[in-house]
C-alpha positions in Angstrom: -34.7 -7.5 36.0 -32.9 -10.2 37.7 -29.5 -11.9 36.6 -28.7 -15.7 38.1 -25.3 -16.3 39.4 -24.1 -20.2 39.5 -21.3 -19.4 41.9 -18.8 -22.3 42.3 -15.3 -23.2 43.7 -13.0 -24.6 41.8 -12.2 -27.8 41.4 -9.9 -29.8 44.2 -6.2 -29.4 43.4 -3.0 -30.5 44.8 -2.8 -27.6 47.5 -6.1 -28.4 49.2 -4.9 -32.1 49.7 -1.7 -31.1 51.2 -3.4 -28.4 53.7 -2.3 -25.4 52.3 -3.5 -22.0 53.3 -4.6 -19.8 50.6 -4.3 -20.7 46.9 -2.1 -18.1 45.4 -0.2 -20.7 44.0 -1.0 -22.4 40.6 -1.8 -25.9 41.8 -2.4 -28.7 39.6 -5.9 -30.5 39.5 -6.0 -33.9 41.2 -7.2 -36.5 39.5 -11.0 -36.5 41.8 -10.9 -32.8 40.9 -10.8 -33.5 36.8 -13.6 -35.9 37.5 -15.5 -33.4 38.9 -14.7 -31.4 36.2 -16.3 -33.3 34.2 -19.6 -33.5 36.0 -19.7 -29.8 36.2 -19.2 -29.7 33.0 -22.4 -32.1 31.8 -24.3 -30.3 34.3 -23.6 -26.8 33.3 -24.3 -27.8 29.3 -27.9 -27.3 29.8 -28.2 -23.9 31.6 -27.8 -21.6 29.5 -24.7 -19.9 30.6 -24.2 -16.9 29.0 -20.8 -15.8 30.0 -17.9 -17.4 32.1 -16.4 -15.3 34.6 -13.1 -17.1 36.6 -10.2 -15.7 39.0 -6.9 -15.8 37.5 -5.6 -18.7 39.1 -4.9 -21.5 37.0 -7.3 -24.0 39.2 -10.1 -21.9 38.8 -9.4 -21.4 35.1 -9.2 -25.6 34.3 -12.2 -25.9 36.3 -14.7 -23.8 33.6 -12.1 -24.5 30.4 -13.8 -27.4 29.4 -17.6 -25.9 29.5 -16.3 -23.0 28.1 -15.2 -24.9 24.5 -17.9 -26.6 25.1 -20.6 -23.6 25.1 -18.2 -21.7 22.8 -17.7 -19.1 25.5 -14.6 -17.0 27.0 -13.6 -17.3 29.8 -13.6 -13.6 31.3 -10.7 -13.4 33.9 -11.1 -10.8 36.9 -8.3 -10.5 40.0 -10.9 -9.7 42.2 -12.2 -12.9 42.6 -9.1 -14.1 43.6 -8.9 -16.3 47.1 -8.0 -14.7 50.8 -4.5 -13.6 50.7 -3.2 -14.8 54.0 -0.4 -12.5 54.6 3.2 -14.5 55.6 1.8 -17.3 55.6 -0.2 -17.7 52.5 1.1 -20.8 50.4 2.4 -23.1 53.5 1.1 -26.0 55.0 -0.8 -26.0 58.3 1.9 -27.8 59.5 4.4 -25.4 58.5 2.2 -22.7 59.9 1.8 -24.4 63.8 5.4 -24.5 63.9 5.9 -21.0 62.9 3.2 -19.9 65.7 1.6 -22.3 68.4 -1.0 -19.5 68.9 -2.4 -19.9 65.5 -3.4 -23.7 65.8 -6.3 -22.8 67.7 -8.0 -21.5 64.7 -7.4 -24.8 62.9 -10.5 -25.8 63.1 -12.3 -23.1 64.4 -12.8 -20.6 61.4 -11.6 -18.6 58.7 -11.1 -15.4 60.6 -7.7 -16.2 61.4 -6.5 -13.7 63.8 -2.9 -12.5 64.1 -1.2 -13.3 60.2 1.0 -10.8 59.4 0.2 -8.4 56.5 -3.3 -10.6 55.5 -5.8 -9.1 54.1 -9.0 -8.8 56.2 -12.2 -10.2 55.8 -13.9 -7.2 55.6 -11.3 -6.2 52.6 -12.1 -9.5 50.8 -16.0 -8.9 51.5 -16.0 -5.2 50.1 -14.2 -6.9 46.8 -16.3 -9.8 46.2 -19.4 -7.7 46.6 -18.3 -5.2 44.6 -16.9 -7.7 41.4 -20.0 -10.2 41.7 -22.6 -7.1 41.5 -20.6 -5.3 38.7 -21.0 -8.7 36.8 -24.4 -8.9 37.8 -25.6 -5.7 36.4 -23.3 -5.8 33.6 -25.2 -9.5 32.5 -29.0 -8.3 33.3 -31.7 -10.6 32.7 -29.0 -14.1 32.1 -27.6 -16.9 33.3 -23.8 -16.1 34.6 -21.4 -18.6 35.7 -18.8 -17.6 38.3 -15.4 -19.8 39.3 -13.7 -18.4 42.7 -12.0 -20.0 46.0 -13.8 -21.5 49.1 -12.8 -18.5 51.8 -13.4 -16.0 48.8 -17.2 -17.8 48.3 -18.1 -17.8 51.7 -17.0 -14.5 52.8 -19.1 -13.3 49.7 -22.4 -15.4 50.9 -21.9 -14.2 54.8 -21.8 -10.8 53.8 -25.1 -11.3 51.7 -27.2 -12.5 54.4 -25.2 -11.2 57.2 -24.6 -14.4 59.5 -20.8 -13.8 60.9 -18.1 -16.8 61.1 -19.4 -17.3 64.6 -22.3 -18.9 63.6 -23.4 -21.7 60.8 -19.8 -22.6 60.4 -20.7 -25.6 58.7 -23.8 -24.6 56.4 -21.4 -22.2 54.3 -18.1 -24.0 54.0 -17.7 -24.4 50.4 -16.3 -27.9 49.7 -14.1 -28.2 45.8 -16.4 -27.7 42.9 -19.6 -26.6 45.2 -22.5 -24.5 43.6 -24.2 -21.8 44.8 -27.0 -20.0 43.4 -27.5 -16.5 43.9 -30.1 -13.9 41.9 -29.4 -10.4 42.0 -32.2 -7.8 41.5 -31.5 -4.6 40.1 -34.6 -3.2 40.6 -33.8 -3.9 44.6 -30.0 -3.3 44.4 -29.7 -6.6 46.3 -28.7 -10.5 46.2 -30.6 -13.5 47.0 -28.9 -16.6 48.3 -31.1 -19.0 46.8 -29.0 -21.9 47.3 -25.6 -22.9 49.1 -23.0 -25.6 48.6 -24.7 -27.8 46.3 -22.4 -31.1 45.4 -23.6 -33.0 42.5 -20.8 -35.6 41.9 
């Protein structure tokens, strides 16, 4: 039996406009991102979503509140699909960040594997937890429609891991821009995913 994933970030919010690394802040939703929101929101209406999973952050949480009174659905919160924690530096401004370390602004740009931040968690930490989370929901919702709200690193750590193409390569193919969807089936039968469709925009 296979379950279908809608996988999507969540909607833009203050700290992505202002360059911030990480989201473990509660940002407020710009006013593009509540747009969006509600284009997700018509778009979702007819898929038959049979349960709403979300981080706990409040951005990911407005993103699926209106589709989820809406469909008449909870919103199941897990911690595990929270974004990267970036260590020291998690929460400032890239900025803030060169000024701190002149070594780090080579990454700006480069990718997510940031080398060198103090007490961040690693990718492979962040890969082994989304994994894990997304396939417990997976198997837990056999045979549906599931949607699930995380963060952009979180996402595309997730989708590398699934068809095993590092940061080095396809840099631009799995950067997940606010309020993307991806579309991933999981077989149980298999034990497996199936990326079946990355960084969708539809607004």
């Amino acid at each position: 039996m296979k379950t279908k994933i809608f996988l999507i970030r969540s909607a833009e919010c203050e700290g992505n406009i202002k360059n911030i690394l990480g989201e473990s802040k509660n940002f407020a939703i710009t006013e593009h991102g509540k747009r969006t929101i509600d284009v997700l929101t018509e778009y979702f209406k007819n898929e038959r979503i049979y349960r709403i999973y979300s981080s706990e952050s409040t951005m990911c949480l407005e993103t699926v509140e209106k589709l989820s009174v809406e469909l008449g659905l909870e919103i199941k919160k897990d911690k595990n699909l929270q974004e990267k924690f970036f260590g020291i530096y998690d929460g400032m401004t890239w900025e803030e960040i060169i000024n701190n370390s002149q070594e780090l602004k080579k990454f700006r740009k480069k990718k997510i594997e940031i080398l060198g931040i103090p007490k961040q968690e690693s990718t492979k930490q962040v890969e082994d937890r989304m994994l894990k989370v997304i396939e417990n929901i997976a198997v837990e919702n056999l045979g549906q429609n599931i949607l699930v709200v995380s963060h952009g690193v979180a996402i595309e750590t997730f989708l590398r891991a699934v068809v095993g193409i590092p940061y080095s390569e396809e840099k631009d193919k799995y950067f997940q821009k606010n309020s993307a969807i991806n579309i991933i089936v999981y077989d149980d039968e298999l034990e497996q995913f199936e990326v079946k469709e990355v960084a969708k925009i539809i607004y």
